[in-house]
C-alpha positions in Angstrom: 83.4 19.5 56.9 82.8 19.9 53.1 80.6 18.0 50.8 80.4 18.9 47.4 77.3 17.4 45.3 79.0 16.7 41.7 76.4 14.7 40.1 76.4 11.1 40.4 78.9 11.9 43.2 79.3 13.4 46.7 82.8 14.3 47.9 84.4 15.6 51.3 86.6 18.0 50.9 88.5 20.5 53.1 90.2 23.7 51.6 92.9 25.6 53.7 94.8 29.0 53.1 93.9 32.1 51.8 91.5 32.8 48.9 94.0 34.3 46.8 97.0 32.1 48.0 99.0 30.0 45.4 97.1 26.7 44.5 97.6 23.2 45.4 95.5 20.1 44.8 96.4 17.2 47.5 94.9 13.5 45.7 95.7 10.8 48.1 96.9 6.4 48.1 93.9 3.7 47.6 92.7 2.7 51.8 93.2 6.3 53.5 91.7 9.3 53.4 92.6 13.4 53.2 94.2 13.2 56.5 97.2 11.4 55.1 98.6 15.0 54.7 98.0 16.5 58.2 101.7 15.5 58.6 102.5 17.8 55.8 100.6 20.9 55.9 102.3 22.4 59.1 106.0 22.5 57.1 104.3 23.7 54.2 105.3 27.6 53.2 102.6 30.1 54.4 99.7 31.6 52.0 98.5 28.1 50.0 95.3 27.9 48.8 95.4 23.9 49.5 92.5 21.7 48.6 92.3 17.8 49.7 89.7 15.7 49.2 88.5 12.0 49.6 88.5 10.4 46.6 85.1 8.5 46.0 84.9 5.6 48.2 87.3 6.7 50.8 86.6 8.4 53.9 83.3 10.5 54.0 82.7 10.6 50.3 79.9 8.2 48.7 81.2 4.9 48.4 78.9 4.1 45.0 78.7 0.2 44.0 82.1 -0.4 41.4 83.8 -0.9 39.9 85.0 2.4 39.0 87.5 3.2 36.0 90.2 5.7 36.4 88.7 8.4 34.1 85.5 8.9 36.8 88.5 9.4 39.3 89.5 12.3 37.1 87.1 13.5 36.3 85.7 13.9 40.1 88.5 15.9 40.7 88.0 18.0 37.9 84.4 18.9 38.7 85.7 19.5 42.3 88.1 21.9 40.9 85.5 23.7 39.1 83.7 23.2 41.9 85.9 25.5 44.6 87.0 27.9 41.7 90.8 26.1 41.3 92.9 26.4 38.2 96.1 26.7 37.4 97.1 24.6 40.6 100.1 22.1 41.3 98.7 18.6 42.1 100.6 16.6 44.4 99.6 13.0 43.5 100.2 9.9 45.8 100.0 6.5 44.5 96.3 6.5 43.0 96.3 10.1 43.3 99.8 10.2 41.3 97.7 8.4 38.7 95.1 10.9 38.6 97.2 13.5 38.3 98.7 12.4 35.2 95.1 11.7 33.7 94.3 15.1 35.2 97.4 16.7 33.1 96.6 15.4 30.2 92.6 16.0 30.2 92.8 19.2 31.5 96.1 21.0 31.3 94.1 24.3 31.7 93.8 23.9 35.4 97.1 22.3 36.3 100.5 24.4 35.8 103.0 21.6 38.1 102.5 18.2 39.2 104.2 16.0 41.8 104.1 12.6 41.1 104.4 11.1 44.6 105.4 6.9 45.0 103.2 6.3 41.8 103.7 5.7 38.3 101.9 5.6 35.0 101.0 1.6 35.4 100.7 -0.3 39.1 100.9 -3.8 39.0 99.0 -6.5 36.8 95.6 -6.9 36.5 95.8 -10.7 38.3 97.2 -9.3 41.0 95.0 -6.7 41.7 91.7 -9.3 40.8 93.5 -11.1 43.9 93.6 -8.6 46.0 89.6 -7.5 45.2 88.9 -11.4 45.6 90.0 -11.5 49.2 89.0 -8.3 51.0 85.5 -9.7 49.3 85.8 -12.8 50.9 87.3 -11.4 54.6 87.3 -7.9 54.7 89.7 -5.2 54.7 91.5 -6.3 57.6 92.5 -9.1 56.4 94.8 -7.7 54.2 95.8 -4.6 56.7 99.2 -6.3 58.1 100.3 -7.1 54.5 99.5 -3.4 53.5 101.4 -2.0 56.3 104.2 -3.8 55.4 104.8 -2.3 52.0 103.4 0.9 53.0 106.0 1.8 55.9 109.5 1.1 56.3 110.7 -1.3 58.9 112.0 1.7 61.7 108.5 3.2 61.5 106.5 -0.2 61.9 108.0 -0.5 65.3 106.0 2.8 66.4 102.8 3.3 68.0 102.4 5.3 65.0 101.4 2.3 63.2 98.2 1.6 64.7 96.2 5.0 63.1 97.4 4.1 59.6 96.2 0.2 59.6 92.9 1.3 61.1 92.4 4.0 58.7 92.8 1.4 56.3 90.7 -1.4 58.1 87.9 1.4 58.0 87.6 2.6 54.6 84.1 1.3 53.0 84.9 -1.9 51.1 83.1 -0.9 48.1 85.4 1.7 48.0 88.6 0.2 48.0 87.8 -2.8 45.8 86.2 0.1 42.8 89.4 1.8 42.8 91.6 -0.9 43.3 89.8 -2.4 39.9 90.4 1.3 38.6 94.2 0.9 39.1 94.2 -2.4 37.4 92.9 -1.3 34.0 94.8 2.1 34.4 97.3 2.4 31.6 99.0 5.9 30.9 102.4 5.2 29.8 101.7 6.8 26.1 99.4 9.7 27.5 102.1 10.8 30.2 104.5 10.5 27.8 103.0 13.4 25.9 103.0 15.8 29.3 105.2 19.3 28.9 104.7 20.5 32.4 106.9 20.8 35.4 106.9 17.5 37.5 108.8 16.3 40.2 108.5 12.4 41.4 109.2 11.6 45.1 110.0 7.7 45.6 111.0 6.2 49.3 113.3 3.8 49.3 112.0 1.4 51.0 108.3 1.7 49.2 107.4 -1.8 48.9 104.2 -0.6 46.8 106.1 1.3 44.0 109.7 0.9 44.4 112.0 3.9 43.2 112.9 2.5 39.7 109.5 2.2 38.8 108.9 5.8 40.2 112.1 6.9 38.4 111.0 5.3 34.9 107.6 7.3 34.6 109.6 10.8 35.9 111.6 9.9 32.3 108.5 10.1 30.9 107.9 13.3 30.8 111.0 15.8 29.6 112.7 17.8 32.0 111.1 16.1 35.0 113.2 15.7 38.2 113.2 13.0 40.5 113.5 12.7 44.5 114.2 9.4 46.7 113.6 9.7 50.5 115.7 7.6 52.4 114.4 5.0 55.0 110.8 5.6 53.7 108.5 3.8 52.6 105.3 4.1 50.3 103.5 6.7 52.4 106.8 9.8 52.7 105.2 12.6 53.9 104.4 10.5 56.9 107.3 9.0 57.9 109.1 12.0 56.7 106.7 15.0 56.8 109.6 17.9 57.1 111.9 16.4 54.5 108.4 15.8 52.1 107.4 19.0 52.6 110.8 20.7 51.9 110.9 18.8 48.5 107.3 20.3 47.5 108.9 23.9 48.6 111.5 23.9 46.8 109.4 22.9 43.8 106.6 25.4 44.2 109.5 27.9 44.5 111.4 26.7 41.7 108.5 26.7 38.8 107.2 30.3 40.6 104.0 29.0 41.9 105.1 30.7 45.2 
């Protein structure tokens, strides 16, 4: 275990590969934690330099009092960058993390080369919606919204697996501070004009049965940003590279291989 000091922050983080292997940032969804790429990693090509963290208020980061704005999400993993010695590294962005990767691009282009927009897009949902959400995990907790979650999270094949139960407790578990700051950091996040200025390789991954960030909304920030290409996983849901892990992690191959990260 990792904890990197940044300030007003302290972060987990976990770094895998060799020192001089070709870079890649992992940012993961709002209620889980760095091991929502564990799936992942084992189909991955050998020689990455990966680096996953918990974003604040998830997992064994600080979970400061919010709420917290998108551009101190940023910004933490910027100084974490900095932090390992990591530039010129793809970020693969899920949901909240898709989001900070595109603030990420356009703040500091310097230290990301390729980005993989992963079930996200440049705006998620409406502020009412998410003040609803914050209202009621305030009121009963986490868990009270966990079978609601699940549901648009997973597609219906893999809610019938034992499976299930580690993701909805991962979620039930994360610090409630946590999830509300960055669930009030979604609802004022914004980026449809700054994305649309991005020139940089970018491939979006949507699942097709993502309940969260269905594929047209996936598909519309991809046109964002020229020359982009878009993926859709099939029978998947918001969270791909679980359901899917070898199919997920073929996508981000092919990618690396195609810009010449690897």
């Amino acid at each position: 275990m990792k904890i990197a000091q940044l300030d007003d922050i302290a972060l987990h983080y976990r770094l895998d590969g060799p020192s001089d292997g070709a870079p890649v940032i992992f940012a993961n969804s709002l209620g889980t934690d760095l091991r929502l790429w564990d799936p992942v990693l084992p189909h991955l090509p050998a020689g990455l330099r990966i680096l996953r963290y918990d974003k604040r208020g998830h997992g064994l980061s600080e979970a400061p009092v919010g709420p917290y704005s998108m551009g101190m999400l940023v910004r933490d993993a910027e100084r974490l960058m900095e932090h390992v010695g990591m530039r010129d590294a793809v970020i693969v962005g899920l949901s909240i993390g898709g989001m900070i990767a595109q603030g990420l691009a356009v703040k500091r282009l310097d230290l990301i080369r390729g980005m993989v927009l992963s079930n996200t897009a440049a705006k998620i949902g409406q502020p009412a919606m998410w003040a609803e959400r914050i209202a009621a995990i305030r009121a009963d907790g986490l868990e009270s919204v966990a079978d609601a979650t699940m549901e648009r999270w997973f597609s219906r094949d893999f809610r019938t697996t034992p499976e299930l139960a580690l993701w909805r407790n991962m979620l039930a578990r994360q610090p409630l501070e946590g999830y509300a700051g960055c669930a009030a950091a979604i609802s004022g996040t914004d980026f449809y004009t700054p994305t649309s200025g991005l020139r940089l390789p970018c491939l979006a991954v949507a699942g097709s049965e993502d309940g969260s960030t269905p594929p047209d909304l996936v598909r519309e920030t991809a046109d964002l940003i020229p020359g982009s290409r878009f993926a859709l996983i099939r029978r998947a849901g918001h969270l791909p590279c679980v359901e899917k892990p070898e199919e997920y992690a073929a996508l981000l191959a092919g990618f690396l291989r195609d810009i010449g990260h690897i």
